[in-house]
N, C-alpha and C positions, 0 to 999 in steps of 0.2 A: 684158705681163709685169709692168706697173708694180702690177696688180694681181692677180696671180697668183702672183707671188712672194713677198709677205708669208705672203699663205692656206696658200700650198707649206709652209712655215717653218712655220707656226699649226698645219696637218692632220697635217704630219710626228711633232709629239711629240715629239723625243726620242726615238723610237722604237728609231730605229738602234742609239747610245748606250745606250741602257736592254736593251737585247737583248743586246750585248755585251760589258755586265759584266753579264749577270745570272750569273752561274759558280754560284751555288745551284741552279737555273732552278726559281725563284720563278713564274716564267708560262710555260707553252708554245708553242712556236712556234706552233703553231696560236691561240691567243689572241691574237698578235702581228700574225698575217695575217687574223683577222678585223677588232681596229682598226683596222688598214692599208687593208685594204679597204674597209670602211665609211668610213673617212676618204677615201678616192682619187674614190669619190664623192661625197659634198659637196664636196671640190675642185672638179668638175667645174662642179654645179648651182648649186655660188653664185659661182666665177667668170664663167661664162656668163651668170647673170642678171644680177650687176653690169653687165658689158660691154653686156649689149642694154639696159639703162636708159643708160648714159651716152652709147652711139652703138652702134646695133643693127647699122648695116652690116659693123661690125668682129667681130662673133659669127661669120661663114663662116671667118677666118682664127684664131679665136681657138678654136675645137674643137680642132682638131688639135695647139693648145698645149698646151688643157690635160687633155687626153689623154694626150700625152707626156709631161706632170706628174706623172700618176696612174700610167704604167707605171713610172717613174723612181723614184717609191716603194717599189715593189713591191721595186726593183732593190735600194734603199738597204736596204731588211729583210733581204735577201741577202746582204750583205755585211756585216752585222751576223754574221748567223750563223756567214758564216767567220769574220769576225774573234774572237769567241768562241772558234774551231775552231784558231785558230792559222794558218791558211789564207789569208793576207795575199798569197799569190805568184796566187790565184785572185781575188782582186778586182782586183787591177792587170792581167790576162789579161784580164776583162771590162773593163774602160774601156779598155785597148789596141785590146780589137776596135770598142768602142763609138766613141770618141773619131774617129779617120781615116773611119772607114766613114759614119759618119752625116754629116762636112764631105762627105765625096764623093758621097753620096747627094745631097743636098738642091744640093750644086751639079751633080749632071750634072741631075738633073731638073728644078731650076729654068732653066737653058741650053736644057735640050730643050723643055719645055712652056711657058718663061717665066712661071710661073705658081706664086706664093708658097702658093697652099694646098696645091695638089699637091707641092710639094717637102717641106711639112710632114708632112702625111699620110705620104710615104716613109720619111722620119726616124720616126714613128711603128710605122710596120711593120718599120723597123729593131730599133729598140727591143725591142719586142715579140719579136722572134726571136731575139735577146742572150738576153732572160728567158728564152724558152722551151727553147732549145737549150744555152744554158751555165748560165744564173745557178740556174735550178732542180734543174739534175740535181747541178750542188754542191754545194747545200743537201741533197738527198738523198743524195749521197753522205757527208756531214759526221752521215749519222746520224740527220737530222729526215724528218720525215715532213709531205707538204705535206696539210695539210686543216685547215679550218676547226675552230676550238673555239665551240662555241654557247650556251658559260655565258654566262649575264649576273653570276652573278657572280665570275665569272674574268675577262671583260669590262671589268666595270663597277670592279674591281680595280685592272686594266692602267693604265686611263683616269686614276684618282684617284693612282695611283704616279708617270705621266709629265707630268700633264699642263702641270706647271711647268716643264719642260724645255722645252713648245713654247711656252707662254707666252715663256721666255724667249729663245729663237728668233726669235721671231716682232717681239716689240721690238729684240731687234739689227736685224734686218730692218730697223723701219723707223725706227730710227736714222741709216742710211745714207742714207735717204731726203729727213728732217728737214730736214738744213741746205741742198739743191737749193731747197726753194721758198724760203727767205729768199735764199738766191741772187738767184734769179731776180725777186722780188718787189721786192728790197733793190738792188743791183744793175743786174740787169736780161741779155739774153738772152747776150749777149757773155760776160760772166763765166759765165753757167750752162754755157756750152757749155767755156770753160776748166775749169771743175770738173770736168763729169761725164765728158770727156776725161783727168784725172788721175786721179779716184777708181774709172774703169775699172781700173786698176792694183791700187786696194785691194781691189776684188771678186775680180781675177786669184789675188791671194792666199790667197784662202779656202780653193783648193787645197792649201795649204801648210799651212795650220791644221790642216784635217781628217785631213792625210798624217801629223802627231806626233800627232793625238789616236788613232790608228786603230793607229798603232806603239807605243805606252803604255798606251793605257786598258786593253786585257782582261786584260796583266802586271801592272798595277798593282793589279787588282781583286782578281783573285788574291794579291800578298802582301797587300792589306787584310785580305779576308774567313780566310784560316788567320792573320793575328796576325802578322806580320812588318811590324811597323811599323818596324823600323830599317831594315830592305831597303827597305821601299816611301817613306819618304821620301829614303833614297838613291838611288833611280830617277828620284825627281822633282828631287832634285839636280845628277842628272847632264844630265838632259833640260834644266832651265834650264840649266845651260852651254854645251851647243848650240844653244839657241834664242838666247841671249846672244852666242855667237859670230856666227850667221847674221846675225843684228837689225845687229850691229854690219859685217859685209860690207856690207849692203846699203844701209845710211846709207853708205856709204863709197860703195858704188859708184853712189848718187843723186848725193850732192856732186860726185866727179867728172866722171858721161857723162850727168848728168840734161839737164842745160840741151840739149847738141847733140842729145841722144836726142829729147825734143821736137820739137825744129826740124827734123828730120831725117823722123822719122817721121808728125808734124800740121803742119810748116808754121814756117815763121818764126814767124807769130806767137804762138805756145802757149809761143814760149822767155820769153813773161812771165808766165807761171806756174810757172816754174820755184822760185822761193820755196815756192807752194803745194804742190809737188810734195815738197820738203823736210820741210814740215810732214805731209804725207800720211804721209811714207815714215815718218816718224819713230810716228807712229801705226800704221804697219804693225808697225814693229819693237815697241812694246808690246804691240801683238795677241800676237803669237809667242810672246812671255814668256807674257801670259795664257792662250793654249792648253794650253800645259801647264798649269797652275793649274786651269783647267776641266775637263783632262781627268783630273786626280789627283782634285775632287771628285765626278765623274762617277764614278771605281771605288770612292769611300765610297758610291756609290749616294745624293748627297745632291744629291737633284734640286729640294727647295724651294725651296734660294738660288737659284736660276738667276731663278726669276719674277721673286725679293726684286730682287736685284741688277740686273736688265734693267728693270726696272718704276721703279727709281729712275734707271738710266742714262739713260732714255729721257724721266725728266722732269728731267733737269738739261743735257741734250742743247740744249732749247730757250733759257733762258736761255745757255748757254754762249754757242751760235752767235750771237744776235741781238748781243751785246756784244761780241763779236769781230770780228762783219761793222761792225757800227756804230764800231769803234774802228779796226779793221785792214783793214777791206775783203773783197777776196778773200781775202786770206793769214788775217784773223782767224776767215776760216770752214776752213782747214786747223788753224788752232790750237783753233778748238771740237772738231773730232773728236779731236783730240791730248788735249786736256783732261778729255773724255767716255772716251776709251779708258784713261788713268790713274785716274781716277775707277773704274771699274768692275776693273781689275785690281787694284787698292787691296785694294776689297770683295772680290772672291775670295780675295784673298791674306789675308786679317784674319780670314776664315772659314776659311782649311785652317790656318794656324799657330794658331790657339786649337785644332786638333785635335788 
């Protein structure tokens, strides 16, 4: 996954996003699902060949991942489409069915067969029949029509409008990544194993990003593109004040059940990470803020900042961390991603208020 999920991030584009406020429909789905596609394979071929150059034995376990990478795409275009469609009650119906059904899959098959590729491979053939029975007749019913478009230059179009969106994707990605090897290099394995136990938590979240940018972005594209600029940054308004409310619960409820939650759940000893858990959370709470922020420039359809702004978060990431682990240890590598996540909601926010 360690390497498959940057590429995932990289191959994706922006795709989702950019489909969702397209409200002109400046590109057609079928143009959509031909990058898609073509993108889903290169996922496939250059994570597989990575993996057999670095340790080939891990390629028999590593198809069926990134298979279900490339179906998982197809899904995300999907949901694009409703979300355009207004049809948000139909995406959450696909990952209701997706979400239970695939833990239950991959655990009874792994129980019966004991045997981690076969339980992948099932999760895959789950997938696959989400897409085919729910996610595509959606998309059909919402009006589109599933077929390839075969312009290169409707194509080559699509490619040059998103591609800074996966750019910037793709360095959030490995942003997250970043501050584990100075961890572990700086450190050593003990503390890596505290981090990536905490920052498990900040990945959890990403759900929650996604869930305000998918409830906002196609309303707010909408008052952009008709000229309702008083409405549309009243929207955005209103959305940071929820996110500001949430951000602030949930610092709340770190400082109080963080510590025992820990101990409870990893182990006595994880309760001395409990500081880094603080610093995490407090990083999660400005993500939130900047979801929105991203998801208001994402309905200006101004998908260049994204490379700008990830491309510089991701080189002040490394000085951040190294002087924070060197000054504060563990804890100064929660306050690098804290530092790196203000740093970067800063820049978004300095780019939609100049608009």
């Amino acid at each position: 996954m360690a390497v498959v999920q940057p590429l995932y991030m990289l191959l994706m584009m922006g795709l989702r996003p950019n489909l969702a406020t397209d409200i002109n429909r400046d590109f057609a789905y079928g143009t959509f699902l031909s990058v898609q596609t073509a993108a889903s394979i290169l996922l496939v071929i250059i994570s597989i060949s990575i993996i057999a150059i670095v340790d080939v034995t891990l390629v028999g376990l590593a198809v069926p991942i990134c298979v279900m990478k490339a179906v998982e795409m197809h899904s995300e275009l999907c949901y694009g489409v409703l979300q355009r469609a207004g049809k948000l009650g139909l995406v959450a119906r696909s990952l209701l069915i997706r979400a239970p059904v695939l833990l239950l899959c991959f655990g009874s098959v792994l129980y019966i067969t004991n045997d981690a590729h076969t339980a992948f491979w099932a999760q895959t053939v789950v997938l696959i029949l989400v897409q085919m029975l729910h996610d595509f007749p959606a998309v059909q019913d919402s009006g589109e029509e599933i077929s390839l478009d075969m312009s290169k230059d409707q194509i080559f179009g699509l490619v040059r409008n998103t591609l800074h969106l996966g750019v910037g994707h793709f360095f959030a990605s490995l942003q997250t990544n970043i501050p584990r090897f100075f961890v572990y290099s700086s450190i050593g394995v003990a503390a890596l194993s505290y981090y990536t136990t905490v920052s498990f938590i900040q990945r959890a979240s990403v759900g929650l990003f996604v869930t305000i940018e998918q409830a906002i972005g196609s309303q707010l594209s909408r008052l952009w593109i008709g000229g309702n600029r008083q409405q549309f940054f009243g929207g955005i308004r209103q959305a940071l004040w929820v996110a500001v409310m949430i951000s602030v619960g949930g610092l709340s409820l770190a400082y109080l059940i963080g510590e025992p939650f820990l101990g409870l759940v990893f182990g006595p000893e994880y309760t001395q990470a409990y500081t880094l858990l603080m610093w995490i959370s407090a990083a999660i709470a400005v993500r939130l803020i900047s979801s929105v922020v991203q998801a208001a420039l994402i309905a200006q359809r101004n998908f260049r900042i994204f490379g700008i702004v990830q491309t510089a978060s991701l080189i002040t990431t490394i000085p951040f961390t190294v002087i924070g682990i060197h000054y504060y240890g563990l804890d100064g590598a929660g306050m690098a991603v804290l530092a790196t996540t203000i740093f970067r909601t800063a820049c978004f926010s300095a780019v939609l208020y100049r608009t």
